[in-house]
N, C-alpha and C positions, 0 to 999 in steps of 0.2 A: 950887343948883337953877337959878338964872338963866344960871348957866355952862356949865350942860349944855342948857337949852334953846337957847341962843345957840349951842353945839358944833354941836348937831341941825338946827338951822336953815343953817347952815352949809354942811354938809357936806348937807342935801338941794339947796341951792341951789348945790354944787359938781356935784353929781350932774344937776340938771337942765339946766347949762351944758356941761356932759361929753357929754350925752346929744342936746344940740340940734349942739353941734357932730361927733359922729359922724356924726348923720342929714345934718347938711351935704356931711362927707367922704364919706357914702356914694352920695351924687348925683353927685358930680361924671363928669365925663368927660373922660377922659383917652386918652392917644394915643401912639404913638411911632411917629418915621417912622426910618429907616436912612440918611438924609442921601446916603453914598455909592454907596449900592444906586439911588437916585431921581437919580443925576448918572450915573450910567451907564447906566441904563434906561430914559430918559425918551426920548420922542421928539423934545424939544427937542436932547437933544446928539446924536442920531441928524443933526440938521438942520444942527445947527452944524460938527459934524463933516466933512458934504459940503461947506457953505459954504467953508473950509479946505482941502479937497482943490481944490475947482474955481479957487478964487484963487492956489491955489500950483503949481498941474498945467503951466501954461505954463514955470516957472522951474526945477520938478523935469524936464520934457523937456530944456530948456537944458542943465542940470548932464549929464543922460545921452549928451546929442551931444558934450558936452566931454570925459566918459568913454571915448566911443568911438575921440575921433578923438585922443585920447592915447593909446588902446590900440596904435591903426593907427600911429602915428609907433610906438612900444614895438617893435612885429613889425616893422615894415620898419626899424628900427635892430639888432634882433637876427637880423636874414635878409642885410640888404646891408652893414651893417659890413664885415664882412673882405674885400668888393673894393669900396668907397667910399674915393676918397681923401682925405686927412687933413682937409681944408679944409670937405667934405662931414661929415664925417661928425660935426667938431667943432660945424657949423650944425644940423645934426640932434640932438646933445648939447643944445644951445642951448636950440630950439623943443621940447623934453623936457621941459626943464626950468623953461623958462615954461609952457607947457602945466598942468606938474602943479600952481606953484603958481598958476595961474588958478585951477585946478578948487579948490585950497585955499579959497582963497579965496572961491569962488565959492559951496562948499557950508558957508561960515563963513559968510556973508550971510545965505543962505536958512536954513541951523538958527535963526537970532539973529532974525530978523525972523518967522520959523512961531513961533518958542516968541512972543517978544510979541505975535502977533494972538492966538495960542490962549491964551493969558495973558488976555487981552483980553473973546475972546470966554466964556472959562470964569466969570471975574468977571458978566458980562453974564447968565448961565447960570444961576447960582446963585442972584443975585437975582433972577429970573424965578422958576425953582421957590421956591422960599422966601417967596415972594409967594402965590404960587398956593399954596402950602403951608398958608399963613393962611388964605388966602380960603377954602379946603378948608373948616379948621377953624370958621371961623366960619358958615357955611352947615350944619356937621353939628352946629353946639351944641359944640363942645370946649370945656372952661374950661381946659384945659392940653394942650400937643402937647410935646413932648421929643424932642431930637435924639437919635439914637446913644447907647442908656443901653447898660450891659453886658452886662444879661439882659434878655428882654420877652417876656412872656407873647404866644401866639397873638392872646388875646382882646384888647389892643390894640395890636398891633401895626399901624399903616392905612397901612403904605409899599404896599401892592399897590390898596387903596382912592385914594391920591394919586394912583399912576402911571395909572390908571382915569382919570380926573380930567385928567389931563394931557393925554390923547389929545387928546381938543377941543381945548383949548387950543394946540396944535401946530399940529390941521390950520387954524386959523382966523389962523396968520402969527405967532402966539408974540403 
């Protein structure tokens, strides 16, 4: 008899711990954002993106006047070749073939140095949203935000809620 009231007692006080922590679980607020949906959408890497066009736009013109005027040596080596005499045309071989590897060269620099700033700036980028990501979260009450799960229901999904959110943030200089 004492073993069964003790069973009972038990198992109502398992039941009333069951029951407080459902009601917990069922308050909570949760969230998922799409992590690479908000690093492509945001108006921050809209920003950053120009940033990197307009710092590399001087050095991408360079590369393409070195294009050019390897083109122009190319046609006037395949136009006046066969009445250039030997001496010419071996100095025009020459300046060809330095030519092309400058431009080698030259478009080895600028890939290795754009991928490191963009490197650079994508790191910069991420902790920015990711930041604001939180600050989101805690302004809306979230007790949980989750990156990139594999299924998410419409009702929280708030990567369109963030990027909402982001706007301001943008125009006010990141």
């Amino acid at each position: 008899m004492i073993g069964s009231k003790f069973l009972l007692a038990a198992t109502l006080a398992v039941a009333a711990v069951s029951s407080g922590v459902a009601n917990a679980q069922a308050n909570l607020k949760i969230g998922v954002i799409n992590v690479g949906r908000l690093l492509e959408q945001s108006p921050q890497t809209e920003s950053v993106t120009k940033k990197l066009q307009d710092e590399f736009a001087p050095r991408q013109r360079d590369i393409t006047a070195l294009r050019q005027k390897l083109q122009t040596q190319q046609d006037t080596f395949q136009r006046d070749a066969p009445v250039m005499g030997e001496e010419e045309r071996l100095n025009l071989e020459r300046q060809i073939r330095d030519a092309q590897r400058e431009l080698q060269r030259t478009e080895n620099e600028y890939l290795e140095d754009l991928n490191l700033r963009r490197n650079e700036e994508v790191g910069k980028l991420q902790r920015d949203v990711l930041q604001r990501v939180q600050e989101y979260a805690r302004a809306q009450k979230f007790d949980l935000v989750i990156a990139d799960a594999i299924f998410v229901s419409t009702a929280i999904d708030i990567t369109d809620e963030v990027l909402a959110a982001l706007k301001p943030a943008a125009g006010a200089g990141q």
